[in-house]
Structures are given as structure tokens and as C-alpha cells.
N, C-alpha and C positions, 0 to 999 in steps of 0.2 A: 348446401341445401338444408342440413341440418337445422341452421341456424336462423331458419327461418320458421321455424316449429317454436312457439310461444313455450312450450315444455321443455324443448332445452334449455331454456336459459332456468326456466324455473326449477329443474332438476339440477344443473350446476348450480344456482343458487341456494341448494336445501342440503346438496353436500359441503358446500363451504360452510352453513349455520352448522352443521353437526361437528364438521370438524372444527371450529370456534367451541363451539359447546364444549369440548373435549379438556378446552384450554384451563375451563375451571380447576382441573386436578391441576395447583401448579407442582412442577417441579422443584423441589426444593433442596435436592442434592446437593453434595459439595461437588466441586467441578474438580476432576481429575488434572485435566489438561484445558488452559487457555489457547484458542488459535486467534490469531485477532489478520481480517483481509484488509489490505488499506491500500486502496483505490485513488491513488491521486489523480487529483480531478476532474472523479468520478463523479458528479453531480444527477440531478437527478435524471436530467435531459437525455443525459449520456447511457443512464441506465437502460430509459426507456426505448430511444434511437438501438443499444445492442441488442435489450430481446428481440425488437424486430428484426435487422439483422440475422442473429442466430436461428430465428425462426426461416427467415429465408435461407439460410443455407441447408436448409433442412428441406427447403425446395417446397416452404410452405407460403400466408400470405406475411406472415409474420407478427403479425397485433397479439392474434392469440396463447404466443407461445411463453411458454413459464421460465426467466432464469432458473439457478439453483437459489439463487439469493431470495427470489421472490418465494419461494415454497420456506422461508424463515417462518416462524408463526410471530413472532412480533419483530414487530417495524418503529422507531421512533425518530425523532427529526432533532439535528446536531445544528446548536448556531457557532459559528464559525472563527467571527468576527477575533482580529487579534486584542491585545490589550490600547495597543495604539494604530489600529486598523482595523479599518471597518470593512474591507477586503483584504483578506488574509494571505500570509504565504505560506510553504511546505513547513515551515522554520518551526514559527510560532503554534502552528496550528499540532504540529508532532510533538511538544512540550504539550500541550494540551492533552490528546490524546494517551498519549503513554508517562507522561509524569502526571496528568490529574489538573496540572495548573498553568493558568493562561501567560500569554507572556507577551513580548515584543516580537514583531517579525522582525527576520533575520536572525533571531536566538533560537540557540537548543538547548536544554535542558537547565536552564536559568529563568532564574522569577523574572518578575517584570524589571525589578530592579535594576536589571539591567540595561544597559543603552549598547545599542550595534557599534558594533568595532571600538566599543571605550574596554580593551582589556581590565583597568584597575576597577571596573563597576562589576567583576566576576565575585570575587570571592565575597563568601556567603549565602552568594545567590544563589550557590546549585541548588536542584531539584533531583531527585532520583525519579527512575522509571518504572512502571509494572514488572519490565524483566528483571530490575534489581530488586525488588520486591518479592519477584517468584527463586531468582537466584539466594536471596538470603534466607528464604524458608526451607532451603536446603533442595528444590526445586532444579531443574534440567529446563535449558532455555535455549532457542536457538530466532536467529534471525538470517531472515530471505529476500533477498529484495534485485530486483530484473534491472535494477540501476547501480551507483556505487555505492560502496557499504556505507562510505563515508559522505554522502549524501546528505540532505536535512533530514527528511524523513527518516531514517533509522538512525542515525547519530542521534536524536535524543531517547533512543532507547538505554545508551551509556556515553556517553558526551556532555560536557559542558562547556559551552562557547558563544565569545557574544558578538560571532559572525560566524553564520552557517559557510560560508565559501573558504574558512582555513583548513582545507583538507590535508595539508601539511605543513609543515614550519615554510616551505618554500613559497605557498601563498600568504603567509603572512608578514604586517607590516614589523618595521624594526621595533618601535613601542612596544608590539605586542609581544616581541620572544626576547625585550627587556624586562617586560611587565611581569613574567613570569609564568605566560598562558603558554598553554599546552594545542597542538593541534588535532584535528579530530581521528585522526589515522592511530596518533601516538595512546591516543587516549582507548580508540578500542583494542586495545590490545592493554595495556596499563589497567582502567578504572575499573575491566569485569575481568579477567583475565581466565574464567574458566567458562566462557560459552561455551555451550557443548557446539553449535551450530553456526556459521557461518558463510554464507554465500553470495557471490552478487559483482560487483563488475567495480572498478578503481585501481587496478593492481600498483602501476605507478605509485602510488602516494605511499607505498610501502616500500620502497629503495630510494639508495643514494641518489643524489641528483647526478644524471646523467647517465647512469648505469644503464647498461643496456637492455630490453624488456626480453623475454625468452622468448615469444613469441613472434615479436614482429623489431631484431635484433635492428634492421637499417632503417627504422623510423624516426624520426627524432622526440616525434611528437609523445609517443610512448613511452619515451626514457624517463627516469627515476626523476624524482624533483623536490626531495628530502635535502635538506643543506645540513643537518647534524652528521650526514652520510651512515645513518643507523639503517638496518636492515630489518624490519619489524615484523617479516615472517618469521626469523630467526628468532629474533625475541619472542615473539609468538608461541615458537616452541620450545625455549629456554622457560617459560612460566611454570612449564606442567611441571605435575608434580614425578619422580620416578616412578616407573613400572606405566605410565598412562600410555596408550595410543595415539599421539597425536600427526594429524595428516594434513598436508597441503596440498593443495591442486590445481591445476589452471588450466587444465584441457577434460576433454569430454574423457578421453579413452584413460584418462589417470583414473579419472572417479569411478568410469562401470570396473574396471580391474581393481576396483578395494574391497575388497572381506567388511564389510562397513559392521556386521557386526562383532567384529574385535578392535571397531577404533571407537576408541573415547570422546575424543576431536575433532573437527571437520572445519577445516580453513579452505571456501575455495573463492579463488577471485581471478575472474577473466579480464583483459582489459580495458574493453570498452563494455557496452551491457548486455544483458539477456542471454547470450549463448551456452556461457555454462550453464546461467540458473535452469535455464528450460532443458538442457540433458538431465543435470541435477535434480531437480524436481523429481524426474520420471525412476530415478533410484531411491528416492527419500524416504520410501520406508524403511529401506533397510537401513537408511542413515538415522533414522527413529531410534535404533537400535544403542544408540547412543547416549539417548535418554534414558532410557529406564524398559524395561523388560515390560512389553505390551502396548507402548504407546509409539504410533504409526502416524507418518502424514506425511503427501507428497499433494502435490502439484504445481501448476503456474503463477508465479505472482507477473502483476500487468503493470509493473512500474513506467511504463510506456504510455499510459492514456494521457496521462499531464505534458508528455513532448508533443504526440499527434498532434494535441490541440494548441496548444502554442508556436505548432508551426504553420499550424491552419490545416493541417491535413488528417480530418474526421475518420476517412477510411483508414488512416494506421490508429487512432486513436479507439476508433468504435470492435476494431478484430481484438486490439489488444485487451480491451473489457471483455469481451467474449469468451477472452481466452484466460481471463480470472474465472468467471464466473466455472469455467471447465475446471478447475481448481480446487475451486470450492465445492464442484459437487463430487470430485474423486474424495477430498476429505471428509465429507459427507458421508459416502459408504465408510470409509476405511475407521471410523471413530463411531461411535454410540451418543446420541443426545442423553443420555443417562446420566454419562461421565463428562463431557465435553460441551463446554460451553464454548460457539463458536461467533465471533462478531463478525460484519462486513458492514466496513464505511469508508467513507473519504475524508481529505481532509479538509477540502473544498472544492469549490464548483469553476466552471469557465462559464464565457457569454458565447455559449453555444445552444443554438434551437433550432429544430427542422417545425416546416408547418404548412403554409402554402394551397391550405383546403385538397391536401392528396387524398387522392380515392386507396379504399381498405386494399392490401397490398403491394400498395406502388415500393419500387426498389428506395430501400430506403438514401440511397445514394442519388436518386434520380432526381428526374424534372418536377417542380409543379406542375399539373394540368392545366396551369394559366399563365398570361402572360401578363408583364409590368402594363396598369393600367396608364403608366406616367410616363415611360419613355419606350411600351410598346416592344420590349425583348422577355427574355424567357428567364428562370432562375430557378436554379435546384431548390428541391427542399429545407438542406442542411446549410445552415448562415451561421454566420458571427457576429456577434456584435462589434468588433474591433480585431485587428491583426494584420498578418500580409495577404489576406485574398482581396484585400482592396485594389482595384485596377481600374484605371481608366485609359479608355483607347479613343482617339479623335475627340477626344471631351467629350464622350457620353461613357456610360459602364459598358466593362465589358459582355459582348456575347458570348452567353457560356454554351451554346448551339456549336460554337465556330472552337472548342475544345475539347478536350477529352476529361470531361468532365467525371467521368469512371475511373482515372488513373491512380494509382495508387499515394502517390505525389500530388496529385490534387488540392489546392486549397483554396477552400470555398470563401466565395466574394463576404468581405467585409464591408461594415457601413463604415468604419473610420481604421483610415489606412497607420499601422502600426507593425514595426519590423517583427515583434513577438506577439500574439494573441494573451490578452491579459485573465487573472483568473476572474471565479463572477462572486458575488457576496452573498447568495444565498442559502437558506440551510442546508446538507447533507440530510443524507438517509442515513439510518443505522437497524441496520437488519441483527436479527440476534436466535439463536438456537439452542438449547443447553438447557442443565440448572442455574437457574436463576434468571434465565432469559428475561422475561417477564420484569424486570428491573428499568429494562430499556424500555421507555414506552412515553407519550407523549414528547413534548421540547423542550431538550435538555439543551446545558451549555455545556462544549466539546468538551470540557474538560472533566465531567462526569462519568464519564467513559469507563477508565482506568477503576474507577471508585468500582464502579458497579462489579466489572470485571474482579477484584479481588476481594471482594466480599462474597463472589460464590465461590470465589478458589479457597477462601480463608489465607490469604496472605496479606500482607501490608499493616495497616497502623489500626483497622477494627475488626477483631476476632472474636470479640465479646459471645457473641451467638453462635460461636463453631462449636458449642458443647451442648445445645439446649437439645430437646428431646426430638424437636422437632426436624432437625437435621442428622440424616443416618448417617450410623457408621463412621466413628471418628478414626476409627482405621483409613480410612479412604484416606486424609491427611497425611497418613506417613509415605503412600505410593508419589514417587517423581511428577512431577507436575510440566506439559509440552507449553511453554509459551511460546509456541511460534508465528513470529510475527510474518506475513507476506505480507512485504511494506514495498507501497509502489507511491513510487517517489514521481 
């Protein structure tokens, strides 16, 4: 009823001018701690689809309702595109993002120079990452992610490889472990060897091939797939240095049972994805503890929105966004925009749109209020451009009346039938909150990112300005720095 008072809207609109106004004072701090959210493909459709959502779970109509992400004060727009693709993949696009520079899809943390799967086109080309950049500033770094560590997406935060799929010497070809290339499992453990932080789902690609998995011992599929037969937990913990804490984990009740802060290190990987991160998360401040004396952050990272949607199934895709955004607003309280510069992006979009001229809070999972004017049946809101909901029954499409179109398994009709749902080529958002926020603004190219990001921390290759007058307190510089990444592959 409200909202139909011509003063509402003019009174929400006189408090958004003031709080814009507000934005003149920028913040110009040095950023304590980087959080960087990364939303794989999280596009924009996807964003807007979860507020609704979230706001219906809230048992409202949902249009109106604010992520965490939305209450950013600046917002800018990330183009995507690889160096030899104009639709990007997790690969390229995470070399951009966390090393600064564009690449090849299917590479991590290698320049363009590189060609997929030519091992001898690597050296040279490596690229470092913002975590190696906060790690060498003498910085406390940790990475999170609801998929495998050794995944695209977080392998180029310390990996370099010019195929994101060698998650161990056992996926790679023979050239390649003559070539002299290293695999990406080997490597996170090798090329940073003192992350404070670790979590996320692969455990496999850390033992011998065949070795039995501790958790699920008569699987086959679980078993170890390492052909060096090295144990890189082990090494893992052979790195530290003496007198350090360091812990391994792979069950929920390992992690709440740790003193976390007397541990230095924190290795946890579940098998498959999500299970631990999401107990993990819910103890991560105290895993903060790790970093550095004051600096806290837990929550959910949503490495899941990028499989929902490639499998075509929106409703795991759209919870799982919802359930970053829940994430980001716990790190939101638990951190100060004073000290913490906090970013939220993806690293690309899918060909996913709902639309359908629905009335203001239809379920966002639901029907159009019309039907096909062309072959006279009904169709959800939420479509694809391509994937597996393509069906055809008696030669006409299917009716989605005559399904359960609510099921959680659900995947919504595609115009062109495809076993995978492909990603989309449009820009990302990039939400931004901190000192220096304000950096992000207008459209950039992805790989600008990183830049921005260490120029308010003062790490990486331009520090020129970390002494000027205008930037307080060069003490701030000597406290640990949290780069943690909630990288959703």
C-alpha cells in the first residue's frame, strides 16, 4: 500500500541522494585486509533472479529486497572476454582477476603466451597472483572455495599451468611430466608453501594413485590418482617451518575440535565439494586467528552457481548465490570498511534470463502469466539460452504444466539443446566497499581488478603513494594483511 504514496518513492529517493552525497568524503585508507567474493557465473541475471529470491524467502514479494552486495557503494562493470575468446572460461578469466593479466582460456596463471596443453609454451610465461603479492609483503593469505582447491578458479591464485584440467600428474599427458610441467595440486603446496588458509573439496589429487580415500575407503572413484605416489598432505606439512601449528582436516567434527587459535595453518579438503567449506566457514573467525591478531572472516563461498547453471538447474544455482551473498554480509559486520576493502564479482556470466512480462512477485521459479503465443503451451520465467532443458516430446516442446517444474533437479527448457549449458559473454558486475573502493567504477577490463585491489593494500609492483600525506598512518602497513579469497569456481 505503501508504495503507492508518490512520497515513498520520493523519500527513498532523497535518502539514496544523501547517502551518495556522503560518497564525496572518499576513503582513502590503506586497506588492512583484502576479501575478494568470486561468484562463478554469477552474471548479472543471476544476481538479480537471487535478490528476488532471497527476498521471497523472506516471505516477501521480492523485487524489493537488497542483497548484501547491493548495499556496496560502488558498483563497476568487468569485461570478460579471454585473450582468444570472446566467451571466457573459469581459467582465463582467474588469471585475470587475481594476476591482473588476460590470458588464454584453459590457462592459469600464465600470460597469453601461452597455448593450452603445449607444456614447452610455459616457461616464462608465469604470472603471479594478488595472494603472492600480499604473501610477499609479508602478508597472511588464505584461500576458500565450495569446489576443488585445485580447480581453475583458485589455482591461479598460485599455479601455473597451460591446462586448467592437470589437477595431478595422473591427468596429465606424457609430454607434459617429460616437459617438465608440474601439476596443479603439486604446485599448491610447492609454489606458496606458507598459506596460512586452505579449504575446499579435491582431496584425491593429494595421494598416491589408488590409495584408499579415508572417508569413503570402498569407492573407487575417490581413490588417490597421483602416479609420482607422493602424499602432498604430508609434504604439506613437511614445509613448515619448526615450532609452527600446522593442521589437516577432512571432516566437519576435526575442524570445530581445533583450538584454531594456536594453529598457524589450516589445510582442509573434503572430497567432493561444499561440505566442509560450509562447516568451515561457520568457525573461520577463529581460523582468522591465524592471520594475524584482529583480523576475522567467515562465511559461505557459492562455488556452486557455475554447476547449477550448466546443468540447467537455476534453483541450485540461484540458493547457491544467495547463500554468498549470506557471506558476505556476515563479513560485512565482522570487518570495518575503514580497514577492509571488500570486492564481489564473477568471473563470467551464463545464457540465463527469466522474463515473461511476470507480475511484481511472482515465484521467481514459476510460470509466466502467459502462454506461447506460437504453439499455445505455458513456460516458466527462468530460460536458457542453450543446455540440457531442451526437450522435445511428440515433436512439439515440452509441457512444463505436465512437470514439476518447482523440483529442485529441475532444468529449465533451453532454445538449443546442449548436454552442458554454455557460459554468456557479457560483462560482470563488480561491487566494491573499503578504502579505495571508489577505484572500481565505470568499465573496466577483468584484469584490472587485482591492480586496484593492491594499490589500496599497498602491495605488489606500485607503492609510490603509500607514504604521501594523504594516505594515514603508514603503520597500518606493518599489521597482516587477510587476502581471502571466496573463490566460487
Amino acid at each position: 500500500e505503501r508504495e503507492k504514496d508518490p512520497e515513498y518513492w520520493r523519500g527513498q529517493a532523497q535518502e539514496t541522494l544523501r547517502t551518495a552525497l556522503r560518497l564525496q568524503r572518499l576513503n582513502q585508507n590503506v586497506a588492512k585486509n583484502l576479501i575478494l567474493f568470486l561468484g562463478d557465473g554469477m552474471g548479472v541475471s543471476t544476481v538479480t533472479a537471487a535478490r528476488i529470491l532471497k527476498g521471497q524467502l523472506q516471505n516477501r514479494k521480492g523485487e524489493e529486497s537488497l542483497l548484501e552486495m547491493d548495499q556496496f557503494p560502488y558498483v563497476a562493470l568487468a569485461k570478460t572476454y579471454n585473450t582468444n575468446a570472446q566467451v571466457p572460461d573459469s581459467a582465463g578469466t582467474a588469471t585475470a582477476y587475481l594476476c591482473g593479466v588476460k590470458a588464454n582460456e584453459g590457462t592459469v596463471g600464465v600470460s597469453a603466451g601461452v597455448t593450452r596443453d603445449r607444456c614447452n609454451t610455459t616457461k616464462g610465461q608465469e604470472v603471479t597472483s594478488i595472494l603472492r603479492w600480499a604473501k610477499d609483503a609479508g602478508k597472511a593469505v588464505g584461500i576458500v572455495t565450495t569446489t576443488r582447491v585445485t580447480h581453475a578458479t583458485p589455482s591461479a591464485a598460485y599455479a601455473h599451468s597451460a591446462n586448467r584440467d592437470w589437477y595431478s600428474d595422473g591427468e596429465m599427458p606424457p609430454d607434459a611430466l617429460e616437459g617438465g610441467c608440474k601439476d596443479i595440486a603439486r604446485q599448491l603446496v610447492e609454489n606458496i608453501p606458507n598459506i596460512e588458509v586452505i579449504l575446499g573439496g579435491g582431496r584425491k589429487y593429494m595421494f598416491p594413485k589408488n590409495a584408499s580415500d579415508v572417508e569413503y575407503p570402498h569407492e573407487d572413484k575417490h581413490r588417490g590418482t597421483r602416479l609420482d605416489r607422493r602424499d602432498l598432505v604430508k609434504a604439506w606439512h613437511e614445509a613448515k617451518d619448526p615450532g609452527k601449528v600446522a593442521k589437516y582436516v577432512w571432516h566437519r567434527r576435526d575442524l570445530l575440535a581445533l583450538n584454531l587459535s594456536r594453529v598457524d595453518f589450516l589445510l582442509g579438503e573434503s572430497q567432493g565439494v561444499g561440505g566442509l567449506v560450509v562447516e568451515a566457514l561457520g568457525g573461520c573467525q577463529g581460523a582468522g586467528a591465524a592471520m594475524g591478531d584482529g583480523e576475522r572472516c567467515r562465511g559461505l563461498a557459492g562455488g556452486r552457481i557455475d554447476h547449477g547453471h550448466h546443468e540447467g538447474k537455476a534453483k541450485q544455482a540461484l540458493h547457491e548465490a544467495v547463500e554468498l551473498d549470506r557471506a558476505i554480509g556476515l563479513a560485512t559486520r565482522l570487518t570495518s570498511a575503514q580497514d577492509t576493502l571488500s570486492v564481489v564479482t564473477a568471473d563470467h556470466s551464463h545464457v540465463f534470463t527469466f522474463g515473461g512480462y511476470t507480475p511484481r512477485g511472482n515465484p521467481i521459479f514459476g510460470l509466466a502469466p502467459m502462454q506461447s503465443d506460437v504453439d499455445r503451451k505455458p513456460f516458466t520465467s527462468i530460460l536458457y539460452g542453450n543446455g540440457p532443458g531442451y526437450k522435445i516430446v511428440a515433436g512439439e516442446r515440452e509441457n512444463v504444466s505436465a512437470v514439476d517444474f518447482a523440483h529442485a533437479n529441475y532444468q529449465a527448457q533451453s532454445a538449443v539443446p546442449l548436454r552442458q549449458e554454455t557460459h554468456g559473454g557479457e560483462d560482470v558486475a563488480v561491487f566494491a566497499r573499503g578504502p579505495m573502493a571508489h577505484l572500481l567504477h565505470g568499465v573496466h577490463e577483468q584484469n584490472y581488478i587485482p591492480h586496484a585491489m593492491a594499490y589500496a593494500a599497498c602491495i605488489g609492483s606500485n607503492r609510490g603513494h603509500c607514504n604521501s600525506a594523504a594516505r594515514p598512518a603508514a603503520t597500518v602497513l606493518l599489521l597482516p594483511i587477510l587476502a581471502l579469497l571466496f573463490l566460487l569456481c
